[in-house]
PDB file of N, CA, C and O in Angstrom:
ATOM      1  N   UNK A   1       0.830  -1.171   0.000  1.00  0.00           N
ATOM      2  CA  UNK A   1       0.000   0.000   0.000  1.00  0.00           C
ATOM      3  C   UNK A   1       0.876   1.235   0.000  1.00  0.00           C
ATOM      4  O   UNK A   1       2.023   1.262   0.446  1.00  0.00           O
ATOM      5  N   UNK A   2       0.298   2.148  -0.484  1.00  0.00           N
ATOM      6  CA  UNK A   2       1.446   3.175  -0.816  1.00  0.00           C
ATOM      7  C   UNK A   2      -0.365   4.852  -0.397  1.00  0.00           C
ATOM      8  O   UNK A   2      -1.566   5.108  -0.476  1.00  0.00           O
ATOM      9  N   UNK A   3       1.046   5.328   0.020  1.00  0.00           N
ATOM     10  CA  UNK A   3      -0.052   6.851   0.721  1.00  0.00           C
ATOM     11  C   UNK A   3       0.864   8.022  -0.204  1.00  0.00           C
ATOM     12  O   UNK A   3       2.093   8.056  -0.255  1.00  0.00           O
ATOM     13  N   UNK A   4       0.034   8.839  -0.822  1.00  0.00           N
ATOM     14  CA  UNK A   4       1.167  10.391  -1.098  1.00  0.00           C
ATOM     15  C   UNK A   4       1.297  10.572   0.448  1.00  0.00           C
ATOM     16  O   UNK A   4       0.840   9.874   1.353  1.00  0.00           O
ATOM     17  N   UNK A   5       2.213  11.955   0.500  1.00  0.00           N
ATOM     18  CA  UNK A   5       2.385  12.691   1.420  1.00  0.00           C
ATOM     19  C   UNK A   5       2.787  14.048   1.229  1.00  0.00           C
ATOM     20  O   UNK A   5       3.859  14.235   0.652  1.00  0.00           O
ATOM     21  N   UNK A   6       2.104  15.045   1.619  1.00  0.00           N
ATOM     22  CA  UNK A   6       1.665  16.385   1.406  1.00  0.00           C
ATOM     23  C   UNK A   6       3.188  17.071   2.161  1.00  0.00           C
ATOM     24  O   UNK A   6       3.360  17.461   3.316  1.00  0.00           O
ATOM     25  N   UNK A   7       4.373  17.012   0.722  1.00  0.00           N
ATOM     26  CA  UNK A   7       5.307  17.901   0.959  1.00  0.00           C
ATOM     27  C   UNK A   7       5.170  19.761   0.949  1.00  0.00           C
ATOM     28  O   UNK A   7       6.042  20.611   0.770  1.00  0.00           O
ATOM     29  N   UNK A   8       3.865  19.878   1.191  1.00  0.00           N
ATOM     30  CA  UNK A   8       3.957  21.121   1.241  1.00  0.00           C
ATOM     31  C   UNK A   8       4.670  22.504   0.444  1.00  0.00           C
ATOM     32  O   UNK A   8       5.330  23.485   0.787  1.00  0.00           O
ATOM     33  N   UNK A   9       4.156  21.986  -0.717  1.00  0.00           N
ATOM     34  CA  UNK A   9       5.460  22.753  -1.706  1.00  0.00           C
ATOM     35  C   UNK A   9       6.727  22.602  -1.557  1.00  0.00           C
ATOM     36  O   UNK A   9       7.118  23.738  -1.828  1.00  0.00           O
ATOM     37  N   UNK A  10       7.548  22.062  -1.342  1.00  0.00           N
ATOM     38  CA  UNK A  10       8.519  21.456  -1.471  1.00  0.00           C
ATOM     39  C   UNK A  10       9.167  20.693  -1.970  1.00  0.00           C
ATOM     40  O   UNK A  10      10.386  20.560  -1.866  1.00  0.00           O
ATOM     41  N   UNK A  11       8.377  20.050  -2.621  1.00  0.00           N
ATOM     42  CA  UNK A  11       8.034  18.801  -3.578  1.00  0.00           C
ATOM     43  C   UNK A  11       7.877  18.465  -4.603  1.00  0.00           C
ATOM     44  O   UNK A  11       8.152  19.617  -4.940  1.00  0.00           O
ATOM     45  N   UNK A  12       7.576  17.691  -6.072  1.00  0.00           N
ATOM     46  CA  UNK A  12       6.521  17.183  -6.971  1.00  0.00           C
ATOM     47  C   UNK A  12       5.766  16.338  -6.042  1.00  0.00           C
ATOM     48  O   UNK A  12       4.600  16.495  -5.678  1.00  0.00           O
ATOM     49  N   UNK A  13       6.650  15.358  -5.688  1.00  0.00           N
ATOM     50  CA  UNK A  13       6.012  14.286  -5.540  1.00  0.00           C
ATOM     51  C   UNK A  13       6.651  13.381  -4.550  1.00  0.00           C
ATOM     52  O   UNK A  13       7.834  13.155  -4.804  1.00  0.00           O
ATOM     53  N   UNK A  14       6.201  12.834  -3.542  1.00  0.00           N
ATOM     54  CA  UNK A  14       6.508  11.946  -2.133  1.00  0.00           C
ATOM     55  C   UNK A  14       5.607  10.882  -2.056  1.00  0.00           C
ATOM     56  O   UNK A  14       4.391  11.075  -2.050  1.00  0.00           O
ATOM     57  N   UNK A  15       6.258   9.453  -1.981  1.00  0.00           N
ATOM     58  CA  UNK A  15       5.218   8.343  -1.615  1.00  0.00           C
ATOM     59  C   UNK A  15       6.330   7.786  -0.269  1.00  0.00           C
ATOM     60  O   UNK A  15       7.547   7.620  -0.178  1.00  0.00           O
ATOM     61  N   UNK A  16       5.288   7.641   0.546  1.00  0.00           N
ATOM     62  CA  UNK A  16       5.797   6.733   1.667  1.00  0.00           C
ATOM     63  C   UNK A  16       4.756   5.482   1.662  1.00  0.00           C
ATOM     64  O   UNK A  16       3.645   5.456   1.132  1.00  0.00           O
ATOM     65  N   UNK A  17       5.333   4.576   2.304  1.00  0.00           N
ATOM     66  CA  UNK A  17       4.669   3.448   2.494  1.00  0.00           C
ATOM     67  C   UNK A  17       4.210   3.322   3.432  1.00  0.00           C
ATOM     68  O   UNK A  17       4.883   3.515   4.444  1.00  0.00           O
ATOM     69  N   UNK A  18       3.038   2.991   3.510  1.00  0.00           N
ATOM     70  CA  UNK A  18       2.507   2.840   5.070  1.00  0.00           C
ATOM     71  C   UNK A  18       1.878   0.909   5.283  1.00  0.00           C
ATOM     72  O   UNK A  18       1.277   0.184   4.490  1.00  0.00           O
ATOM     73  N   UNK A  19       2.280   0.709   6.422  1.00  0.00           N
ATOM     74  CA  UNK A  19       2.415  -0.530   7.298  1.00  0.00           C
ATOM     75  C   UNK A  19       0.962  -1.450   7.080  1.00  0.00           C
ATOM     76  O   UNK A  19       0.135  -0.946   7.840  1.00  0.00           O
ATOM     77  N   UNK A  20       0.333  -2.619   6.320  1.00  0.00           N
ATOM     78  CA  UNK A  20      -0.358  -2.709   6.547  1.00  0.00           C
ATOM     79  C   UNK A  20      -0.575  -3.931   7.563  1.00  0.00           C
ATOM     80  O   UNK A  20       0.299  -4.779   7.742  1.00  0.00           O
ATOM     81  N   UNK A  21      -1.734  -3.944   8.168  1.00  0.00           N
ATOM     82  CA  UNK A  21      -1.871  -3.906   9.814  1.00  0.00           C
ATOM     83  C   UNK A  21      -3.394  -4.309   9.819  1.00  0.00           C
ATOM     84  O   UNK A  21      -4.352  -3.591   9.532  1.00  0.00           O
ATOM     85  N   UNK A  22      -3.389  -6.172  10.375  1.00  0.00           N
ATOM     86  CA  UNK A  22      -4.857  -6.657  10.299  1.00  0.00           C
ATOM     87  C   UNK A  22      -6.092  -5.826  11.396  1.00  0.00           C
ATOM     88  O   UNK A  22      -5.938  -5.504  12.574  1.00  0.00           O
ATOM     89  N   UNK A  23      -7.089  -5.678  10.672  1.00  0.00           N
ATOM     90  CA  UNK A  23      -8.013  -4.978  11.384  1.00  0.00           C
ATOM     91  C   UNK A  23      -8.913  -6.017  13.044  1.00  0.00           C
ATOM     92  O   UNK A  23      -9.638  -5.690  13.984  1.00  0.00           O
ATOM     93  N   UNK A  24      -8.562  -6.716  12.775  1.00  0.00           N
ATOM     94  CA  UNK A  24      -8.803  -7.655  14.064  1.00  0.00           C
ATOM     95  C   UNK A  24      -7.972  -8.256  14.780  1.00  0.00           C
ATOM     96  O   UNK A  24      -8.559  -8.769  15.733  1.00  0.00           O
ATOM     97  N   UNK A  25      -6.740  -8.473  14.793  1.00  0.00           N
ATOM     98  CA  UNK A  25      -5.947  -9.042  15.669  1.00  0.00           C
ATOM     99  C   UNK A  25      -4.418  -8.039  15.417  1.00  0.00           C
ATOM    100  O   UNK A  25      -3.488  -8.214  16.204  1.00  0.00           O
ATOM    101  N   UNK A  26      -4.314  -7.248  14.533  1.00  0.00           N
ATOM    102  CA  UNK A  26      -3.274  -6.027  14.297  1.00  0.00           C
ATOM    103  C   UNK A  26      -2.122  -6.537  13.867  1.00  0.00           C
ATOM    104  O   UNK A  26      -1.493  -5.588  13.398  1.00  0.00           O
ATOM    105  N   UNK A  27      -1.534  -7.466  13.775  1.00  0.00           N
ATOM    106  CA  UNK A  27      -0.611  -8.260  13.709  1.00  0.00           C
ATOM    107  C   UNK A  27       0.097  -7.668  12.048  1.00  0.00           C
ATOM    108  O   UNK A  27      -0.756  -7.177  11.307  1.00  0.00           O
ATOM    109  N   UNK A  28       1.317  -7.700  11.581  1.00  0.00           N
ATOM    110  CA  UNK A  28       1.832  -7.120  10.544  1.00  0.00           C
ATOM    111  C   UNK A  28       2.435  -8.030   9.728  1.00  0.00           C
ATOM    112  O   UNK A  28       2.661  -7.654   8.578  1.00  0.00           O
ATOM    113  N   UNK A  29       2.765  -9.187  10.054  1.00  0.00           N
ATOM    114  CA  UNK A  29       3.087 -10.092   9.534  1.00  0.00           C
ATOM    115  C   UNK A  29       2.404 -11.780   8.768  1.00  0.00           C
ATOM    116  O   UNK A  29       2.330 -12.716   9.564  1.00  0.00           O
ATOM    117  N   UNK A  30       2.094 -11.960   7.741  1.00  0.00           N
ATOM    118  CA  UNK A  30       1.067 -12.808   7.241  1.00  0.00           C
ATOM    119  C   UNK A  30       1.268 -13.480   5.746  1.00  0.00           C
ATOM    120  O   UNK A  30       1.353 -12.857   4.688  1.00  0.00           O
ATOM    121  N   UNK A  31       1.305 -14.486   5.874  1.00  0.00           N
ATOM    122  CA  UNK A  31       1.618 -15.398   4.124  1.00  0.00           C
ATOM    123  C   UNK A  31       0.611 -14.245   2.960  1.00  0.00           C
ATOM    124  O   UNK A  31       1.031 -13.735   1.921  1.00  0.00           O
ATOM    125  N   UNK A  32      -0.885 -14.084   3.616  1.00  0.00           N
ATOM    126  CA  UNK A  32      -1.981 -13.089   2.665  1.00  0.00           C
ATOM    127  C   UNK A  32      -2.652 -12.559   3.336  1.00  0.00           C
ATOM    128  O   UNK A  32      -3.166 -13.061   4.335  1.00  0.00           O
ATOM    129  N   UNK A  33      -2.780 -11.626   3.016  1.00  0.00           N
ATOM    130  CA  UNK A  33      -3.903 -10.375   3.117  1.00  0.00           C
ATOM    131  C   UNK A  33      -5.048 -10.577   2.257  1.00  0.00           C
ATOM    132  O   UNK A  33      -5.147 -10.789   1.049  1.00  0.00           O
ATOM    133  N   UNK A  34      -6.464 -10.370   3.846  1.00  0.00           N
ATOM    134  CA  UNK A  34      -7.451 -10.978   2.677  1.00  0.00           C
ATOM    135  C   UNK A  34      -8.777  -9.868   3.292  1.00  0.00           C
ATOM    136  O   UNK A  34      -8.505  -9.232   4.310  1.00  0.00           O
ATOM    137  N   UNK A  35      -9.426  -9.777   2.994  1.00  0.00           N
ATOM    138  CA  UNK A  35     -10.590  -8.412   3.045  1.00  0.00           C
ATOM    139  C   UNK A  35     -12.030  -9.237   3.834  1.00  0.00           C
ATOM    140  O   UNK A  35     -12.684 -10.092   3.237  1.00  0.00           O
ATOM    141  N   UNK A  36     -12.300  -8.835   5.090  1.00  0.00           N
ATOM    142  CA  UNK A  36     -13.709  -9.196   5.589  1.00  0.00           C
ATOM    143  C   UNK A  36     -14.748  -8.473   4.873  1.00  0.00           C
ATOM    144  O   UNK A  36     -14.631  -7.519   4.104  1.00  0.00           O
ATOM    145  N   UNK A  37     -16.061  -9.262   5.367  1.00  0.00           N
ATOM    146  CA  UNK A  37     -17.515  -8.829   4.611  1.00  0.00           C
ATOM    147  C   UNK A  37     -17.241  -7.045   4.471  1.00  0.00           C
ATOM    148  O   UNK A  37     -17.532  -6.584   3.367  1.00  0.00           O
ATOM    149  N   UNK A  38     -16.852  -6.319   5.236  1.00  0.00           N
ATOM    150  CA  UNK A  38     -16.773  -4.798   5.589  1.00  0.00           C
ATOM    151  C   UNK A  38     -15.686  -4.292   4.427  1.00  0.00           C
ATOM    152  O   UNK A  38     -15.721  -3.183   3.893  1.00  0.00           O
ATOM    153  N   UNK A  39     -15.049  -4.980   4.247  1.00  0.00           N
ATOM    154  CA  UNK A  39     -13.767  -4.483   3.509  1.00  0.00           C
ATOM    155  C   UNK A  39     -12.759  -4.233   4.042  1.00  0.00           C
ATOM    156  O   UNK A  39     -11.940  -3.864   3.201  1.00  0.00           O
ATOM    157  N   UNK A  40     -12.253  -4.235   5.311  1.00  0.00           N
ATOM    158  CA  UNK A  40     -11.224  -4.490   6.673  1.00  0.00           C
ATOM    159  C   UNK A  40     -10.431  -4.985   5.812  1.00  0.00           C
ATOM    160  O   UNK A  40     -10.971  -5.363   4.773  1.00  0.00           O
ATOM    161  N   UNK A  41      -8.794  -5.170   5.935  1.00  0.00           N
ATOM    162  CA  UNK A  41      -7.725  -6.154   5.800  1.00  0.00           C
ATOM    163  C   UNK A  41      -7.614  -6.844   6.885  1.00  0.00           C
ATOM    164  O   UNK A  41      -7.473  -6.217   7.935  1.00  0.00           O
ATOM    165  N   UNK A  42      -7.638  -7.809   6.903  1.00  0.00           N
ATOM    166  CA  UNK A  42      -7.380  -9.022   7.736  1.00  0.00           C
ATOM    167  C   UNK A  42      -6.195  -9.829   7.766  1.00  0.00           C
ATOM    168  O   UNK A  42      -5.514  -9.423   6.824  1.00  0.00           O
ATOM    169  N   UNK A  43      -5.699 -10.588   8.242  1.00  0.00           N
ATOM    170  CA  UNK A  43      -4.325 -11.309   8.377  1.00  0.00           C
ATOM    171  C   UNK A  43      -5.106 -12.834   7.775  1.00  0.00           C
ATOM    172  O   UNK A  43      -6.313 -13.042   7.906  1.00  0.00           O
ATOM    173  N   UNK A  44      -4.461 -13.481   7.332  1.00  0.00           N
ATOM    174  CA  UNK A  44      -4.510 -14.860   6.587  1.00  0.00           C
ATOM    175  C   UNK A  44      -5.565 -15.663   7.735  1.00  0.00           C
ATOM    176  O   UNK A  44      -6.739 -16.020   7.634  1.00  0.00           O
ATOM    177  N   UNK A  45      -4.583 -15.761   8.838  1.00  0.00           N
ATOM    178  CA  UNK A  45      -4.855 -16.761   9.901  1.00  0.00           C
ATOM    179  C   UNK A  45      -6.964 -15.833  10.295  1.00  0.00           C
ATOM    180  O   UNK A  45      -8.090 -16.255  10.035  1.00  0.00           O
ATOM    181  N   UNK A  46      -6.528 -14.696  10.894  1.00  0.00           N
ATOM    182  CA  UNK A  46      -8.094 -14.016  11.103  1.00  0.00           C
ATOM    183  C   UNK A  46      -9.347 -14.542  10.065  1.00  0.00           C
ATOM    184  O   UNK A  46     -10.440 -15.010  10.383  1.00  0.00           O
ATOM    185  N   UNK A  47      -8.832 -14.311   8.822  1.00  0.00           N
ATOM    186  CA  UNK A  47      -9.754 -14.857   7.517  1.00  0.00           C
ATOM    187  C   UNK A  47     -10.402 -15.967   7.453  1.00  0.00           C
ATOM    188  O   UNK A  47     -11.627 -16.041   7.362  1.00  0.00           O
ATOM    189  N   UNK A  48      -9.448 -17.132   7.507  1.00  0.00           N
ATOM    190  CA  UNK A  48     -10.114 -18.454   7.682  1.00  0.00           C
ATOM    191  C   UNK A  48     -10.757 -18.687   8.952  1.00  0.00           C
ATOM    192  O   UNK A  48     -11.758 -19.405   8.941  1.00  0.00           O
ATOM    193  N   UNK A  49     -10.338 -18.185  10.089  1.00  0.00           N
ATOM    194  CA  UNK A  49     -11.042 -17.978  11.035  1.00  0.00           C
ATOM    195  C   UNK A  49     -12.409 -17.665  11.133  1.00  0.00           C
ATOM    196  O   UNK A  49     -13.223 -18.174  11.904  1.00  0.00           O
ATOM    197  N   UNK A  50     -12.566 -16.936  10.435  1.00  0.00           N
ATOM    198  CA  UNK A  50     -13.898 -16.428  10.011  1.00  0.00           C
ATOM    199  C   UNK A  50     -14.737 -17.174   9.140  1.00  0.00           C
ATOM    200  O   UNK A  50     -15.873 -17.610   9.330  1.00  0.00           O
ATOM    201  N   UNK A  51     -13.931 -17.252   8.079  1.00  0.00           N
ATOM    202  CA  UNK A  51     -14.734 -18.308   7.036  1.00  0.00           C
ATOM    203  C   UNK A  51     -15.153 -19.751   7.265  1.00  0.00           C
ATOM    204  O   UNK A  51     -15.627 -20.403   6.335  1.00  0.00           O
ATOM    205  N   UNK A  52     -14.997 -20.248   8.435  1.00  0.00           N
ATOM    206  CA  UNK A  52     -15.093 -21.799   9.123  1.00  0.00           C
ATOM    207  C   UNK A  52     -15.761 -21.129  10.105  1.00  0.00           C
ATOM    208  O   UNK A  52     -16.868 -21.626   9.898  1.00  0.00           O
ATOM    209  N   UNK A  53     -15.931 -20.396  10.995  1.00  0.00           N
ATOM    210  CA  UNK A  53     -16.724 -19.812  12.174  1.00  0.00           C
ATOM    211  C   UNK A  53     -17.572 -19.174  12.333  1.00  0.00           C
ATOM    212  O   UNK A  53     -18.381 -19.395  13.234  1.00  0.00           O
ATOM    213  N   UNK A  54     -17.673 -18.086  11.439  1.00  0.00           N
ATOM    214  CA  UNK A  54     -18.553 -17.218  10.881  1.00  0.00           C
ATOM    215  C   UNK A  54     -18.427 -16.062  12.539  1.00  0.00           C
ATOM    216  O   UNK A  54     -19.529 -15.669  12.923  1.00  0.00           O
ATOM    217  N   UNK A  55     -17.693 -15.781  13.053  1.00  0.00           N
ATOM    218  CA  UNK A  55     -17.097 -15.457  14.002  1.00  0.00           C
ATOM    219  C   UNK A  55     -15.690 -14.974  14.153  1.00  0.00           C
ATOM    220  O   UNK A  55     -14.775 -15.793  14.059  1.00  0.00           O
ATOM    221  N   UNK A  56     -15.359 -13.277  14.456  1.00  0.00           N
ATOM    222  CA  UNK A  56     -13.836 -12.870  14.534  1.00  0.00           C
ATOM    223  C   UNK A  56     -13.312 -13.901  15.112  1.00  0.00           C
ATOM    224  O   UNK A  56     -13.954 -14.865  15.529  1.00  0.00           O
ATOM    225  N   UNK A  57     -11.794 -13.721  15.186  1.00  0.00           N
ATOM    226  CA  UNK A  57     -11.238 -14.680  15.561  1.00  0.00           C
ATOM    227  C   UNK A  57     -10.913 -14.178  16.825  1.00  0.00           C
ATOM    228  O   UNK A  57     -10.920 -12.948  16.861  1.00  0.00           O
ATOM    229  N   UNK A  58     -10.687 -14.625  17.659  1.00  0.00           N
ATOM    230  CA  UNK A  58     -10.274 -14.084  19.241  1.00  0.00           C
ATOM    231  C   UNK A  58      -8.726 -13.736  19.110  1.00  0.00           C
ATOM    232  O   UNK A  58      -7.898 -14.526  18.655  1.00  0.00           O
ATOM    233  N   UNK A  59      -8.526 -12.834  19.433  1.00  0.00           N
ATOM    234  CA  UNK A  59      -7.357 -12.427  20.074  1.00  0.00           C
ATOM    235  C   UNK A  59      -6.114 -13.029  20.664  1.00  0.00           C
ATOM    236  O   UNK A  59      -4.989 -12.873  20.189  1.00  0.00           O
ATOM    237  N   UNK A  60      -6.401 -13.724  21.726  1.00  0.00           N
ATOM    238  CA  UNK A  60      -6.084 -15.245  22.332  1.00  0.00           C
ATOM    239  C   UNK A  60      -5.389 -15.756  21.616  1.00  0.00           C
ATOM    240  O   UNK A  60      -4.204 -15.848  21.938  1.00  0.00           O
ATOM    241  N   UNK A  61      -5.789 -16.229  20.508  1.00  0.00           N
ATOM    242  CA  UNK A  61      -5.546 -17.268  19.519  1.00  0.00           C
ATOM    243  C   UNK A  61      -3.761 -16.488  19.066  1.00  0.00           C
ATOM    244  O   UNK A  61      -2.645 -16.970  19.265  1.00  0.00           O
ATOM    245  N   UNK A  62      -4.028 -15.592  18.629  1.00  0.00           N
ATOM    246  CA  UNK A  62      -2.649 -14.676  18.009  1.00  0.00           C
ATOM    247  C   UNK A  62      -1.155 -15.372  18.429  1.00  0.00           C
ATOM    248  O   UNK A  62      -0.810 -15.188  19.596  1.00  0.00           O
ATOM    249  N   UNK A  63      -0.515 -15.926  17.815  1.00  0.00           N
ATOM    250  CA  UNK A  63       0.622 -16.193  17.572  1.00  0.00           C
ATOM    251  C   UNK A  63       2.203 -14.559  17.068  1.00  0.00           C
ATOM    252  O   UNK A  63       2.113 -13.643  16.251  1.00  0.00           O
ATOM    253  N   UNK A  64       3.285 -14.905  17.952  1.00  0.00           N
ATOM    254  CA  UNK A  64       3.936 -14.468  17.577  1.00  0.00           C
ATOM    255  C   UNK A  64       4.810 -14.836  16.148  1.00  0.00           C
ATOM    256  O   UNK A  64       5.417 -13.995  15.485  1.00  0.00           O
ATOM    257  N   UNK A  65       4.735 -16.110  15.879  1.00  0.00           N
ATOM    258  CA  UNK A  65       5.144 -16.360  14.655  1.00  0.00           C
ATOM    259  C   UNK A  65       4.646 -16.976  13.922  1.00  0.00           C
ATOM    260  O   UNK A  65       3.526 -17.396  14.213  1.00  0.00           O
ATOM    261  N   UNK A  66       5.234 -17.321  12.636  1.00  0.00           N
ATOM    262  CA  UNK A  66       4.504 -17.957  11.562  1.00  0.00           C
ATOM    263  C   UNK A  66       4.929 -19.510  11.751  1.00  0.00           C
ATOM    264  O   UNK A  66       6.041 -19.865  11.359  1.00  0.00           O
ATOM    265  N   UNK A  67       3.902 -20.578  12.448  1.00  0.00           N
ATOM    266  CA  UNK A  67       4.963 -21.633  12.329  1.00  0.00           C
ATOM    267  C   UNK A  67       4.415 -22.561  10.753  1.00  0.00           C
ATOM    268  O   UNK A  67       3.319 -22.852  10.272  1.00  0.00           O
ATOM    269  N   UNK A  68       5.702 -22.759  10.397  1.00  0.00           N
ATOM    270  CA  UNK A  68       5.932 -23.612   8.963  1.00  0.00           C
ATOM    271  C   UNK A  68       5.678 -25.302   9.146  1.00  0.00           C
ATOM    272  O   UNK A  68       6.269 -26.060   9.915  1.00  0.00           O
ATOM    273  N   UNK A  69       4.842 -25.548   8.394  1.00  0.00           N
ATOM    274  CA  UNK A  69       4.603 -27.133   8.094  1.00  0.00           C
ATOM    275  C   UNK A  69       5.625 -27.441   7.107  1.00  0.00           C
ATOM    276  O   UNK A  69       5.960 -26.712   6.173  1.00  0.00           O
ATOM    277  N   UNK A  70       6.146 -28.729   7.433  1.00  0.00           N
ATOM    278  CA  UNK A  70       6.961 -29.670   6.620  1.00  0.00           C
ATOM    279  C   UNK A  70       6.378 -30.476   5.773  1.00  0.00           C
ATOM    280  O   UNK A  70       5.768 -31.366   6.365  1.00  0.00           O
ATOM    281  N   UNK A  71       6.313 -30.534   4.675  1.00  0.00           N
ATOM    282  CA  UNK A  71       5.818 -31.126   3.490  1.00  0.00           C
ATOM    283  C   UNK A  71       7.148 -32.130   2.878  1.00  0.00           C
ATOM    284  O   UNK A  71       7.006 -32.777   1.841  1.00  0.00           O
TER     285      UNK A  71
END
């Protein structure tokens, strides 16, 4: 995701990037980014959560990392 930013005449032109950041559990890190009924970004893990529950995902649940399956 990309934001202008209002260099104030100073400028043409400034893009910063801004952080995107699941709307239910906040978390910044995620295999996909996927959009609830509302249009929210959501984190991968929140999504399916939802889509099997029909219910946010609790908080609780939130992991600090991504753990990897061995195939």
């Amino acid at each position: 995701m990309q934001t202008e930013h209002n260099c104030q005449g100073q400028c043409n032109h400034h893009w910063t990037a801004s952080i995107t950041k699941c709307y239910n559990c906040q978390t910044v890190t995620t295999p996909l980014w996927r959009r609830d009924d509302s249009g929210n970004t959501i984190c991968n893990a929140c999504g399916l959560y939802y889509k099997l529950h029909h219910v946010q995902r609790p908080v609780s649940m939130k992991r600090t990392v991504i753990k990897r399956r061995k195939r």
